[in-house]
PASEBA-1860 file (N, C-alpha, C; in nm, 3 decimals):
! residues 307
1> XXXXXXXX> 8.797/11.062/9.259/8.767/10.920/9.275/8.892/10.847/9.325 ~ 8.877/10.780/9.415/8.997/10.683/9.469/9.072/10.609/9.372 ~ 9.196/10.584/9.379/9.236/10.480/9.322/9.180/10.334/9.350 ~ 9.187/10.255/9.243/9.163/10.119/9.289/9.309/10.027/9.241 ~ 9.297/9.960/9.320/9.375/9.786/9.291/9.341/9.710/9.239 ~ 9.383/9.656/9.184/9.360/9.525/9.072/9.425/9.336/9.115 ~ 9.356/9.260/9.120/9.408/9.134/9.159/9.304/9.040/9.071 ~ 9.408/8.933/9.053/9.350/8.824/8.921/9.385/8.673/9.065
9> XXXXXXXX> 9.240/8.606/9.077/9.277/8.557/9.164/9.326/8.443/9.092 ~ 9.416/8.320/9.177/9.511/8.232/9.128/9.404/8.070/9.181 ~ 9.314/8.089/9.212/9.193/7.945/9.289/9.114/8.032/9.373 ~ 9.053/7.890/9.402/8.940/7.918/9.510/8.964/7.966/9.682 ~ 8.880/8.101/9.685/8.922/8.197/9.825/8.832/8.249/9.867 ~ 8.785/8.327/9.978/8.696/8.402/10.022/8.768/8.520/10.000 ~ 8.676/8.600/9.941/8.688/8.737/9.907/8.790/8.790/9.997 ~ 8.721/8.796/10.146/8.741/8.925/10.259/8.934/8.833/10.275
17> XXXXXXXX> 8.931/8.695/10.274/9.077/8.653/10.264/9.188/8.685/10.205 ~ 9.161/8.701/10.056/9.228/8.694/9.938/9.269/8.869/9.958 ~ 9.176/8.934/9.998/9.237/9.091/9.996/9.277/9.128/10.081 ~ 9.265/9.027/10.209/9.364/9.072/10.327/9.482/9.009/10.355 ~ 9.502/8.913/10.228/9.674/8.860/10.176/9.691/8.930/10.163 ~ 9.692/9.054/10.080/9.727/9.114/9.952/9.767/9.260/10.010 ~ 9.712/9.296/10.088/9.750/9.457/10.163/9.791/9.427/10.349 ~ 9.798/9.549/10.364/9.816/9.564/10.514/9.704/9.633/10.618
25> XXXXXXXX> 9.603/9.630/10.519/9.494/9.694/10.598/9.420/9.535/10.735 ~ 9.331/9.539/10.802/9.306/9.469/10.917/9.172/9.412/10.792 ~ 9.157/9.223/10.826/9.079/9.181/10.766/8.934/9.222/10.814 ~ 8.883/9.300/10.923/8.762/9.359/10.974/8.748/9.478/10.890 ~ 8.838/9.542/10.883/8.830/9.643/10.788/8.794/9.640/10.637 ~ 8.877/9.567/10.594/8.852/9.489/10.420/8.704/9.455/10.400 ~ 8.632/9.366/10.502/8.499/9.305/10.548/8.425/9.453/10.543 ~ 8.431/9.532/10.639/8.337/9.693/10.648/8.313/9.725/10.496
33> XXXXXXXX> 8.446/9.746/10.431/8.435/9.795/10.279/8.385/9.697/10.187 ~ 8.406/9.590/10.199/8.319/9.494/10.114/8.180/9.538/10.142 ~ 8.129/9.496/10.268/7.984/9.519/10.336/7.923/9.677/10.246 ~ 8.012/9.729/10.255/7.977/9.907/10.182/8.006/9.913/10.040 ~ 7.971/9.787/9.945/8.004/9.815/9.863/8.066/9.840/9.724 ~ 8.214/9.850/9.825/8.363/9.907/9.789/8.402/9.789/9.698 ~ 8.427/9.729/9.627/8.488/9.598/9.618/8.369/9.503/9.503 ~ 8.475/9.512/9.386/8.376/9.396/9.253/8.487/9.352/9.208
41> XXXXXXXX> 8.436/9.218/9.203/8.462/9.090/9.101/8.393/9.073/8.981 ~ 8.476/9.073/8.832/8.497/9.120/8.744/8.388/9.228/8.691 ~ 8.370/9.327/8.769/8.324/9.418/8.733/8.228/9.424/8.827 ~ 8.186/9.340/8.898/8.013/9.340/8.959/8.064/9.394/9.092 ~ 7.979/9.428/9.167/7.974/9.466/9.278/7.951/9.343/9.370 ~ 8.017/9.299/9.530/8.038/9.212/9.580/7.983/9.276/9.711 ~ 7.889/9.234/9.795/7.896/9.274/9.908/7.908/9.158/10.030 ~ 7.926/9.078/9.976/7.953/8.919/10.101/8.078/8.909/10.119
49> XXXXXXXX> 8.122/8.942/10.242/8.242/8.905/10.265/8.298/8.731/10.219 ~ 8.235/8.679/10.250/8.229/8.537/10.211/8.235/8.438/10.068 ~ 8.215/8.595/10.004/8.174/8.601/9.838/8.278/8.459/9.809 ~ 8.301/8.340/9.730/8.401/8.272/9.696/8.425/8.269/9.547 ~ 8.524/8.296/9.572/8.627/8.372/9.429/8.664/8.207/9.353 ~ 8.678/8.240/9.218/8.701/8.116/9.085/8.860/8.195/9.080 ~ 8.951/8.102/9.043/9.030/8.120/8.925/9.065/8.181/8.819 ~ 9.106/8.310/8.820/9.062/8.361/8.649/9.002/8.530/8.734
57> XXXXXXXX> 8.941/8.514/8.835/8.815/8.638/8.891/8.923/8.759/8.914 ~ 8.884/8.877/8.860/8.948/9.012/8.857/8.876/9.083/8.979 ~ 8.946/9.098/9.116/8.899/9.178/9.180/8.982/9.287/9.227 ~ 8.875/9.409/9.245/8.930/9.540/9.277/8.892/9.608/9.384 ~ 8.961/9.685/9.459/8.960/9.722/9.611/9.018/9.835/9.591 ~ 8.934/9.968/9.632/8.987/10.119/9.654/9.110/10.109/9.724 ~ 9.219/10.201/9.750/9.299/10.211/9.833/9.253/10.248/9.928 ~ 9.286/10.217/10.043/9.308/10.272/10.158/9.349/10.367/10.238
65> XXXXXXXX> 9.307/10.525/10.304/9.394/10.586/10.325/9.512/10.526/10.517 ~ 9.613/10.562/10.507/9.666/10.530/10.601/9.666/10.554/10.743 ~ 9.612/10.452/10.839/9.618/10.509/10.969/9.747/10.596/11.005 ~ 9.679/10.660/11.128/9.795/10.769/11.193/9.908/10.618/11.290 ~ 10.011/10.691/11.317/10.061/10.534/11.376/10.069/10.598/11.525 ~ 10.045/10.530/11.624/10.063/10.571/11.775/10.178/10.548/11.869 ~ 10.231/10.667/11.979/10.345/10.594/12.012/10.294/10.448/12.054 ~ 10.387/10.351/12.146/10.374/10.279/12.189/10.448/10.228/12.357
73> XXXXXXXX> 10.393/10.284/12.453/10.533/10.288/12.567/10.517/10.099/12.612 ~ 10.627/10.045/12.563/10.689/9.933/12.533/10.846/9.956/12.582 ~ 10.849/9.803/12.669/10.978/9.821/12.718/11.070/9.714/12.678 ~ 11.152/9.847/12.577/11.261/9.760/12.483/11.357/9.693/12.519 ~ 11.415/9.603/12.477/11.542/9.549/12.545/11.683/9.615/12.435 ~ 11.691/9.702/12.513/11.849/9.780/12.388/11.878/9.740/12.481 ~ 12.002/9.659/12.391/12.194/9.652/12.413/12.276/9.698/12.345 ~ 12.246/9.820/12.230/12.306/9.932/12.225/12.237/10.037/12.140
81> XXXXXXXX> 12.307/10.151/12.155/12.275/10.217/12.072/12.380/10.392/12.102 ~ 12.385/10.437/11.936/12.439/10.539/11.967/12.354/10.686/11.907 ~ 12.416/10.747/11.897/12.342/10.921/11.825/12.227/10.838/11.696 ~ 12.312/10.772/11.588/12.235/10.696/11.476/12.167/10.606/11.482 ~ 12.193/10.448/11.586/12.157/10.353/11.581/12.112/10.269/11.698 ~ 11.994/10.182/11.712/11.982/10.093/11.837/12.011/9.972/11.773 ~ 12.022/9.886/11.862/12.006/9.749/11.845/11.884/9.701/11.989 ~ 11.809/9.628/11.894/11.694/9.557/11.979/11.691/9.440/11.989
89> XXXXXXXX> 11.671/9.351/12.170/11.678/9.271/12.163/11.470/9.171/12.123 ~ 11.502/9.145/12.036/11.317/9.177/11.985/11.301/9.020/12.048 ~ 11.153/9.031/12.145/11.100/8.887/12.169/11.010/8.853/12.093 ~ 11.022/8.708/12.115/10.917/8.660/11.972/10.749/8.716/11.986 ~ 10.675/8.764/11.906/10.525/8.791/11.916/10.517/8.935/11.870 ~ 10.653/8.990/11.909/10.658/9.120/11.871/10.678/9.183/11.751 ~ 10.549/9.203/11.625/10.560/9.242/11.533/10.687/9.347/11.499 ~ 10.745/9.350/11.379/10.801/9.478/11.351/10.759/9.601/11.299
97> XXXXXXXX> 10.694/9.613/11.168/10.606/9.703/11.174/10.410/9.670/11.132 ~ 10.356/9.775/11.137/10.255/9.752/11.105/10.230/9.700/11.014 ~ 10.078/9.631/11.013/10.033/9.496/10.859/9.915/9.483/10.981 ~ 9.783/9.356/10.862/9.721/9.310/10.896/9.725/9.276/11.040 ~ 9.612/9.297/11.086/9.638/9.254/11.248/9.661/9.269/11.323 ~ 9.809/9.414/11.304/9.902/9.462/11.390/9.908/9.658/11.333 ~ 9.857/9.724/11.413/9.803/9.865/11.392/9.958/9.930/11.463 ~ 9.880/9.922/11.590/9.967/10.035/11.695/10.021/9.916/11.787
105> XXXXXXXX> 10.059/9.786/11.807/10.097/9.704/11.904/10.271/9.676/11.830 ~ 10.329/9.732/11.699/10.452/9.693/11.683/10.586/9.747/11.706 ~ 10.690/9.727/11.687/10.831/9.800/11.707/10.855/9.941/11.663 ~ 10.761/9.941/11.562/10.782/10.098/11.495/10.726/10.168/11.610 ~ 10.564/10.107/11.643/10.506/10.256/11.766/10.565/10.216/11.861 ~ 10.637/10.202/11.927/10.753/10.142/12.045/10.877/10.258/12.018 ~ 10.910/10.243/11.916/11.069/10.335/11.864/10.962/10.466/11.873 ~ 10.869/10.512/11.815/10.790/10.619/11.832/10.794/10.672/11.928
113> XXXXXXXX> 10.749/10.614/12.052/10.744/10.635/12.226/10.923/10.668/12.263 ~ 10.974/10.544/12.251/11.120/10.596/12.267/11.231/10.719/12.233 ~ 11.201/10.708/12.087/11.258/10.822/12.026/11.175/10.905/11.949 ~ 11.154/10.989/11.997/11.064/11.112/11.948/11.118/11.176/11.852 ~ 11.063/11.206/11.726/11.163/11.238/11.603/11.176/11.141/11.487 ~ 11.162/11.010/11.536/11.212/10.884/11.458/11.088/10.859/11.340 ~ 10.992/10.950/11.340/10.845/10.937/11.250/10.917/10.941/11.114 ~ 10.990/11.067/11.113/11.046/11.072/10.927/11.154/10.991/10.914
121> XXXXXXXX> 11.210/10.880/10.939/11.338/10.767/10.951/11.271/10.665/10.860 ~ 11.301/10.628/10.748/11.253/10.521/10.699/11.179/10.510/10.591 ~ 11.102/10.413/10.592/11.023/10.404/10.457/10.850/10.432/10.567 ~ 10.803/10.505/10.480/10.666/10.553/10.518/10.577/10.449/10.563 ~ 10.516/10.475/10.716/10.426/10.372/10.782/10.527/10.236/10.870 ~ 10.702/10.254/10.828/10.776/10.187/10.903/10.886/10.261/10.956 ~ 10.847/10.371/11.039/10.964/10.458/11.131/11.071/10.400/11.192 ~ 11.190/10.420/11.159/11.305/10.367/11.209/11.375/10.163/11.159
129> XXXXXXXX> 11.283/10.147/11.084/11.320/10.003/11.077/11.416/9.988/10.921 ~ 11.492/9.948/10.955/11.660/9.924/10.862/11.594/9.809/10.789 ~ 11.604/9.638/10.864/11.540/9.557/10.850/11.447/9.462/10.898 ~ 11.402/9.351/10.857/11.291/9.289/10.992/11.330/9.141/11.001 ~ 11.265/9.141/11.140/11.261/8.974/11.179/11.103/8.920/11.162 ~ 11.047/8.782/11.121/10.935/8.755/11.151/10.891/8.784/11.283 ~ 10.738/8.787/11.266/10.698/8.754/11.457/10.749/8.680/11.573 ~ 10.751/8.579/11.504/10.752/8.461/11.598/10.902/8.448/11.580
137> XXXXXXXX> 11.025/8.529/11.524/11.178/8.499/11.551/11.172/8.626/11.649 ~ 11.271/8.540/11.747/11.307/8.633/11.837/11.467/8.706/11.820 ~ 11.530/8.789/11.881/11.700/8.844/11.901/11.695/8.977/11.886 ~ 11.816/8.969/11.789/11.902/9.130/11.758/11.839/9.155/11.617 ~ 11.784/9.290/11.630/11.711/9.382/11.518/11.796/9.536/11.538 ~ 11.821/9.534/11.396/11.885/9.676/11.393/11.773/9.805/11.324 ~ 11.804/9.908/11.450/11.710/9.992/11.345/11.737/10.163/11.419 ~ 11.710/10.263/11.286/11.786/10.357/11.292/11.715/10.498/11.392
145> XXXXXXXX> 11.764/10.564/11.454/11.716/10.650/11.491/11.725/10.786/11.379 ~ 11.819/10.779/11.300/11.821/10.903/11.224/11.809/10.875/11.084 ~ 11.784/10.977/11.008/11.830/10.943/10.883/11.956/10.896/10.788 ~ 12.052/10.964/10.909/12.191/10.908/10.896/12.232/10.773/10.931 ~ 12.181/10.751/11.009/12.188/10.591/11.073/12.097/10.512/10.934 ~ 12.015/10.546/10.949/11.911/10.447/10.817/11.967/10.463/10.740 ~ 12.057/10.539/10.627/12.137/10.542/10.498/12.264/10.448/10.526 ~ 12.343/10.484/10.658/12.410/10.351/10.653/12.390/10.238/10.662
153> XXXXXXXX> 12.279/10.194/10.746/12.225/10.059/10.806/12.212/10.000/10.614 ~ 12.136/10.089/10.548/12.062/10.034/10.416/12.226/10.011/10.355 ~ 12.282/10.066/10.341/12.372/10.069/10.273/12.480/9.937/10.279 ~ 12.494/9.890/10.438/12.572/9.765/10.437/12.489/9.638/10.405 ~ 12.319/9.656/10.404/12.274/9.561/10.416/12.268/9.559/10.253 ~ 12.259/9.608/10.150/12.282/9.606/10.024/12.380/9.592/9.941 ~ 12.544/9.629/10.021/12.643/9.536/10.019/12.670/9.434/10.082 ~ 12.586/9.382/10.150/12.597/9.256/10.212/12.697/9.265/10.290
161> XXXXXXXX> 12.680/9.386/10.376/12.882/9.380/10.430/12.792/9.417/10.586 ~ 12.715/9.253/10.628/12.692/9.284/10.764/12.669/9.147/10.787 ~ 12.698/9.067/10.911/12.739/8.885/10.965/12.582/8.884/11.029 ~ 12.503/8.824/10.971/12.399/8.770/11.094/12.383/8.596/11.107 ~ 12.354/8.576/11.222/12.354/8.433/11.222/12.258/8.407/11.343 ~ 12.235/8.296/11.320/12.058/8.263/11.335/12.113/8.109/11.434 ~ 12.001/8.126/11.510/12.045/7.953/11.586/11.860/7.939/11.590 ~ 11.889/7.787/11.557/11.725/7.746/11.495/11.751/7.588/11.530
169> XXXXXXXX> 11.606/7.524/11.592/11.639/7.416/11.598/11.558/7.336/11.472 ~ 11.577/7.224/11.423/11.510/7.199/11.282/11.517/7.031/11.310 ~ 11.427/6.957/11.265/11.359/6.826/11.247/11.473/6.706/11.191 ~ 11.532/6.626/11.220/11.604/6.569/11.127/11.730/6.556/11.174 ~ 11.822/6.459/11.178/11.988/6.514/11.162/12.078/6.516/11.012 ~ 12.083/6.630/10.964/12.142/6.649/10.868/12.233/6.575/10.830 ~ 12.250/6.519/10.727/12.389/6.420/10.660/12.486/6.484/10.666 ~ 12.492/6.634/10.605/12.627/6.701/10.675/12.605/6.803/10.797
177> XXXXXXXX> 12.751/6.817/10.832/12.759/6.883/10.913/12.741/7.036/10.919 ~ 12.800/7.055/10.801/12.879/7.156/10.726/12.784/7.217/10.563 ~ 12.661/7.260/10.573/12.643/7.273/10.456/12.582/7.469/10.388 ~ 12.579/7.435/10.245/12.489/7.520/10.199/12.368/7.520/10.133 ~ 12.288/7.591/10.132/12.165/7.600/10.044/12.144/7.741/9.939 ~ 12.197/7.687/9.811/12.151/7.802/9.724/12.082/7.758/9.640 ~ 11.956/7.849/9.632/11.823/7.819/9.579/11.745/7.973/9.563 ~ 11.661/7.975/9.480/11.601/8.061/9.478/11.472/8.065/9.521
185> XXXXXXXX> 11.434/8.201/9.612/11.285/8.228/9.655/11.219/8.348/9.603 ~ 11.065/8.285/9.589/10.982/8.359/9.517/10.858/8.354/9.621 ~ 10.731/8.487/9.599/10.599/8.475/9.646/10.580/8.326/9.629 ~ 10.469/8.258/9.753/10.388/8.169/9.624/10.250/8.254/9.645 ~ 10.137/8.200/9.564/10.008/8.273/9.570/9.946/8.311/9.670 ~ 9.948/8.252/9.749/9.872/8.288/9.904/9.936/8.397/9.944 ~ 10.051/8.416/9.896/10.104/8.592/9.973/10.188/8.529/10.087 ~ 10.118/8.515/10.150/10.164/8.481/10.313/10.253/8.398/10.319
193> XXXXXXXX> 10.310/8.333/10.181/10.405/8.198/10.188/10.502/8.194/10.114 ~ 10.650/8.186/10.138/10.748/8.171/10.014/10.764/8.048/9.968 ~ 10.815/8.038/9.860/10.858/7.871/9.819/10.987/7.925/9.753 ~ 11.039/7.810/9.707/11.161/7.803/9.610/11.151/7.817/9.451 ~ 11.205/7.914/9.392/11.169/7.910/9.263/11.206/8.084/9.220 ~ 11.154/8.142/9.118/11.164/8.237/9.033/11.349/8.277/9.061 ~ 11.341/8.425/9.039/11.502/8.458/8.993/11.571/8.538/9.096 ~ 11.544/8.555/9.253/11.642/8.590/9.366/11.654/8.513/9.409
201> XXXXXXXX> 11.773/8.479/9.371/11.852/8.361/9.438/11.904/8.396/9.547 ~ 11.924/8.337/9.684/11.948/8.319/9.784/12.017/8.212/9.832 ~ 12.111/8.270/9.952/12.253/8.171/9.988/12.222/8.168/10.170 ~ 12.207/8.002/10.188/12.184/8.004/10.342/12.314/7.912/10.306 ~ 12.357/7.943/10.491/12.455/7.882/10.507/12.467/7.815/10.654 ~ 12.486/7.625/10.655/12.449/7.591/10.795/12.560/7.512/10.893 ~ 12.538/7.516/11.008/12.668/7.398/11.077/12.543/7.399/11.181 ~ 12.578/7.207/11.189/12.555/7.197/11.311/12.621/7.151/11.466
209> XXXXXXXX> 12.510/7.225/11.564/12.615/7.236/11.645/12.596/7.092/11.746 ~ 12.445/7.067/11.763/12.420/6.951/11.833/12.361/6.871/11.799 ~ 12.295/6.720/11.809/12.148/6.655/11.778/12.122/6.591/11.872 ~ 11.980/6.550/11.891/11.902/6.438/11.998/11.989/6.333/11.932 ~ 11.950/6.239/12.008/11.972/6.137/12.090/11.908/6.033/11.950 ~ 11.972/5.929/11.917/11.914/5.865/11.802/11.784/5.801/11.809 ~ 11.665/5.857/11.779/11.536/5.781/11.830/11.444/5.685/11.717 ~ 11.496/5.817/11.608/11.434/5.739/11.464/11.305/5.812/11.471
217> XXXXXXXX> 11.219/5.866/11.356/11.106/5.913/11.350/11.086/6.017/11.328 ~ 10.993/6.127/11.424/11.014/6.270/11.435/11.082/6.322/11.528 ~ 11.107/6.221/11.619/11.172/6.254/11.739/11.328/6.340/11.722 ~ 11.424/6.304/11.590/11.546/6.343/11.572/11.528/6.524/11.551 ~ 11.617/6.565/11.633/11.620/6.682/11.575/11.792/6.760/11.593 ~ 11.804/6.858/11.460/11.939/6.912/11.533/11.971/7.023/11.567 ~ 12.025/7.078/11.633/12.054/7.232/11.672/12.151/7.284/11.568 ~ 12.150/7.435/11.502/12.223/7.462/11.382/12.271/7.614/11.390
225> XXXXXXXX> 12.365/7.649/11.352/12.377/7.785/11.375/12.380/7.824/11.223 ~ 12.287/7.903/11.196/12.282/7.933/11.061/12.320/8.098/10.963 ~ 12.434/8.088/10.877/12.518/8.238/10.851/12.346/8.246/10.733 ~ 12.332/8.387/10.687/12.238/8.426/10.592/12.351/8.505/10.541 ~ 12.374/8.475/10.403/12.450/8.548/10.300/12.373/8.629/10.203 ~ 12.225/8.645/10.208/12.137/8.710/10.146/12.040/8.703/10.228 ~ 11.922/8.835/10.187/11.831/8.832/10.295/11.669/8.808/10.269 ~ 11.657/8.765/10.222/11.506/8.715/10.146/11.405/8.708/10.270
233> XXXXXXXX> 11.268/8.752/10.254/11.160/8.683/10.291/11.165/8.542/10.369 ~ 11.127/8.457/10.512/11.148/8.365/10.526/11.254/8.265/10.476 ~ 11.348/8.331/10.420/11.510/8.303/10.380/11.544/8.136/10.452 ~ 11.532/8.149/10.590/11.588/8.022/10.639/11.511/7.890/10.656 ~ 11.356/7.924/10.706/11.241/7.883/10.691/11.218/7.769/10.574 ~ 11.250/7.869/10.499/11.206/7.801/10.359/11.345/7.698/10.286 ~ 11.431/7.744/10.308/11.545/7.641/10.280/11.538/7.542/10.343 ~ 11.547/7.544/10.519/11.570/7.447/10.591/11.396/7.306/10.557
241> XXXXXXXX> 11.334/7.372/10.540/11.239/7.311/10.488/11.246/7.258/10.362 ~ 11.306/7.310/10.248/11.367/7.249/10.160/11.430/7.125/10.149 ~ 11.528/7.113/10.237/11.623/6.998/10.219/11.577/6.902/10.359 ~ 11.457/6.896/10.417/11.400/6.816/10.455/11.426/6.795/10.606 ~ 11.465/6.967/10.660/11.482/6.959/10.774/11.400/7.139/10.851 ~ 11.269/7.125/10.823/11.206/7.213/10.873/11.236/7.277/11.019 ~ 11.255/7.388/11.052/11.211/7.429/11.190/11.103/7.429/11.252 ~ 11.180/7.368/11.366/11.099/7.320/11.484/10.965/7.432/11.510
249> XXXXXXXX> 10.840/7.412/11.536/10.754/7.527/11.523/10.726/7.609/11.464 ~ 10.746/7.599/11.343/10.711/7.635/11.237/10.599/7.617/11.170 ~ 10.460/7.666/11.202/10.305/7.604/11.184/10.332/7.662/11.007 ~ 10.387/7.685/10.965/10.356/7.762/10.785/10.423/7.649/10.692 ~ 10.534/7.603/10.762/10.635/7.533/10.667/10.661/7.369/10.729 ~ 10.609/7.374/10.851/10.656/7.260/10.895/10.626/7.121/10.879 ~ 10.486/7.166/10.791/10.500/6.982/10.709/10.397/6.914/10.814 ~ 10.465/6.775/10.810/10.386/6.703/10.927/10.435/6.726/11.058
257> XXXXXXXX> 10.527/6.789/11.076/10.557/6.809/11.199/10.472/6.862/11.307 ~ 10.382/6.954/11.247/10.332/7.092/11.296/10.210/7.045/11.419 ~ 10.185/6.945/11.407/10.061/6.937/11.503/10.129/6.877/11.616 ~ 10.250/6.816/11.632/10.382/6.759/11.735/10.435/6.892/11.799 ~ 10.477/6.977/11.669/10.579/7.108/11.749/10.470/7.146/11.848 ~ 10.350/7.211/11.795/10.264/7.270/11.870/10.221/7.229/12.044 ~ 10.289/7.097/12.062/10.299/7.073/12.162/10.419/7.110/12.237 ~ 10.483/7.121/12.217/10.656/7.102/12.268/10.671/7.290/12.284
265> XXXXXXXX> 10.623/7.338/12.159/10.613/7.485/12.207/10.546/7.615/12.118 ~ 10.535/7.732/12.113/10.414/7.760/12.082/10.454/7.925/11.969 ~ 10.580/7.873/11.909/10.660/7.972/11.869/10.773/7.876/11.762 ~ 10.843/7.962/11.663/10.920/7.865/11.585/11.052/7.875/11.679 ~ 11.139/7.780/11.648/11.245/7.789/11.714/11.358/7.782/11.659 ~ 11.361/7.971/11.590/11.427/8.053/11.519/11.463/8.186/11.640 ~ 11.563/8.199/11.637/11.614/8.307/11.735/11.777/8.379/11.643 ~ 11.788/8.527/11.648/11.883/8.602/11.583/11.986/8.626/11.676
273> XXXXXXXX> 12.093/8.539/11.680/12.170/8.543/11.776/12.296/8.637/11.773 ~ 12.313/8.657/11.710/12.500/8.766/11.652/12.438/8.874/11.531 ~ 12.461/8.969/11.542/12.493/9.102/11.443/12.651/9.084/11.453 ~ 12.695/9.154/11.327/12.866/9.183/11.325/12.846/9.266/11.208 ~ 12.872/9.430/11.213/12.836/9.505/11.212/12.964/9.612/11.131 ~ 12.963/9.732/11.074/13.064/9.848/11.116/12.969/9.955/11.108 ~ 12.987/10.059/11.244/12.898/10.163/11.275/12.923/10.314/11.169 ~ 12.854/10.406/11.206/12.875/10.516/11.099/13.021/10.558/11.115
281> XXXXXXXX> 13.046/10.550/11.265/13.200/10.581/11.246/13.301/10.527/11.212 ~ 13.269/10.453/11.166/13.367/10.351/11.107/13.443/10.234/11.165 ~ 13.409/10.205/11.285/13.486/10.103/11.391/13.338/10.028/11.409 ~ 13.391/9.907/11.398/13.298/9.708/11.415/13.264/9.682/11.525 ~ 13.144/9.646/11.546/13.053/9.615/11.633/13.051/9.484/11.635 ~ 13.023/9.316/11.747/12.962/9.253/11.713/12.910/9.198/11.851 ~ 12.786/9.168/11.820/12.695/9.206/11.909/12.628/9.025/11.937 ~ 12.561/8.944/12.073/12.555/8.870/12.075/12.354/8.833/12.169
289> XXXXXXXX> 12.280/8.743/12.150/12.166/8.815/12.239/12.166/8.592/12.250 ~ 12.170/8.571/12.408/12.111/8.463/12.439/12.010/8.413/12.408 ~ 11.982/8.300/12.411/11.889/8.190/12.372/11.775/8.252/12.497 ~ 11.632/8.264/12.428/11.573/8.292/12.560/11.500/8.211/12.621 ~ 11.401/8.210/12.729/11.407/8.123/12.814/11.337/7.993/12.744 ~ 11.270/8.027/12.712/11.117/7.937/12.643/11.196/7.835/12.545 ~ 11.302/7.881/12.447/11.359/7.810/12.371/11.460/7.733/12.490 ~ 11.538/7.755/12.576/11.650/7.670/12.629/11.558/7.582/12.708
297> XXXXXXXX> 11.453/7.593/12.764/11.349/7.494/12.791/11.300/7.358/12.704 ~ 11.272/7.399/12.581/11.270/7.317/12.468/11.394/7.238/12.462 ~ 11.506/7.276/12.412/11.644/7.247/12.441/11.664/7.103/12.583 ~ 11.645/7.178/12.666/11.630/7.062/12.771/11.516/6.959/12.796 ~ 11.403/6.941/12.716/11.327/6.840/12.670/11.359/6.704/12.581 ~ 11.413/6.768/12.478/11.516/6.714/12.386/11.643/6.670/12.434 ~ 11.673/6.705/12.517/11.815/6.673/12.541/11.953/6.733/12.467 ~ 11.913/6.868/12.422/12.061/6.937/12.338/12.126/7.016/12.459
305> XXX> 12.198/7.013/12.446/12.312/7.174/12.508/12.318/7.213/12.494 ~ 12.295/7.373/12.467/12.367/7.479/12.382/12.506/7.500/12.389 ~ 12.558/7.524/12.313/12.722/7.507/12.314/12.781/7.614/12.435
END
């Protein structure tokens, strides 16, 4: 008999929703197994995808066994790489690994196609990936071709002994110039969303480099280059949204902004600009990936410069 999963829902949801927060299987899929069956709320059997879940409702869902993953011939943008390690210049849209939604279209079946071998690198169902960027952030992604490369990559990123910094444009002109945000992030219920709160605490760190033009409204915005001293889930996202200066395109976090950004552009405007690095052999890397086009476009709407 399969294993099953267990979930206590937190409000009101549609079934086929609430369980395709919750895993990485495709919400058409979740829907098939509901339709068949598979799937009761507190005990009963559910076959409506649509079923709408109370507060309090215990639902359970067989596991899943795991798709096969496919190469992917995708043409990467490396600006480096050696025997252990690439660096990717990742554009925004481009999942990292597989999840809901995203099967065989991400970076893992891409590194698959590229490097042949790279299947046993990693944590199972994510071949070769050290760490990740959201979708919609674009830049520099590090990720390993070997197993040797992945033990070091993990290893600095768990001493924190690796520089990334982020250029993001965000709503607002900050009172300082010069600041930090330490706060802690946690799930919130929806899965799909972090907030501030429970006990990993997290350290963003910001300067800015430019702002519009004084207009008053929503119109202000400032350009920021942002250090991450820890690496959390939506880490910057969720801070900069915190202290009342959301990123620009940001449809999850962005508040009232979001139906404005969506005009101006169609992606957040979060980009991974610098790695600073030390490789297996022991000599420092630091690595730099331009603003790309779509964002320096935005940029010149607004009226910023990039420095």
């Amino acid at each position: 008999m399969p294993s099953m999963k267990e979930y206590t829902a937190q409000g009101e949801e549609r079934l086929d929703r609430f369980l395709a927060a919750r895993s990485e299987i495709s919400r058409a899929r979740i829907q098939a197994a509901i339709r068949g069956g598979r799937s009761r709320v507190n005990g009963q059997v559910i076959i409506e995808a649509k079923h709408m879940l109370k507060t309090g409702d215990v639902v359970t869902m067989p596991e899943f066994e795991d798709e096969a993953m496919l190469p992917l011939d995708y043409d990467l943008q490396i600006i480096y790489e050696n025997d252990d390690i690439a660096v990717i210049d990742k554009p925004a849209s481009l999942v990292v690994h597989p999840g809901a939604g995203h099967k065989q279209d991400t970076l893992s079946n891409a590194l698959l196609h590229k490097y042949p071998g790279v299947e046993g690198v990693g944590d199972p169902g994510r071949p070769g990936i050290v760490h990740r960027l959201d979708e919609d952030t674009s830049g520099l992604i590090v990720v390993a071709k070997t197993s040797t490369g992945y033990d070091h990559m993990k290893g600095l990123f768990l001493a924190r002994d690796i520089r990334k910094e982020y250029i993001a444009l965000v709503h607002g002109h900050p009172a300082s110039l010069h600041g930090h945000i330490e706060e802690p992030i946690e799930r919130a219920a929806s899965r799909a969303k972090m907030r501030i709160g429970g006990e990993k605490m997290a350290h963003t760190e910001y300067r800015v480099l430019a702002v519009t033009p004084e207009k008053g409204g929503l119109d202000q915005m400032a350009l920021v280059r942002v250090k991450l001293h820890t690496g959390r889930t939506h880490q910057i996202r969720v801070h900069m949204a915190h202290i009342g200066h959301p990123v620009v395109g940001d449809q999850l976090y962005g508040g009232t902004h979001k139906s404005q950004d969506a005009e101006l552009l169609n992606r957040q405007f979060l980009h991974a600009a610098q790695l600073k690095f030390r490789l297996p052999d022991g000599s420092d890397i630091e690595l730099e990936s331009p603003l790309p086009p779509e964002l320096q476009e935005v940029l010149s709407k607004v009226k910023i410069t990039y420095p």
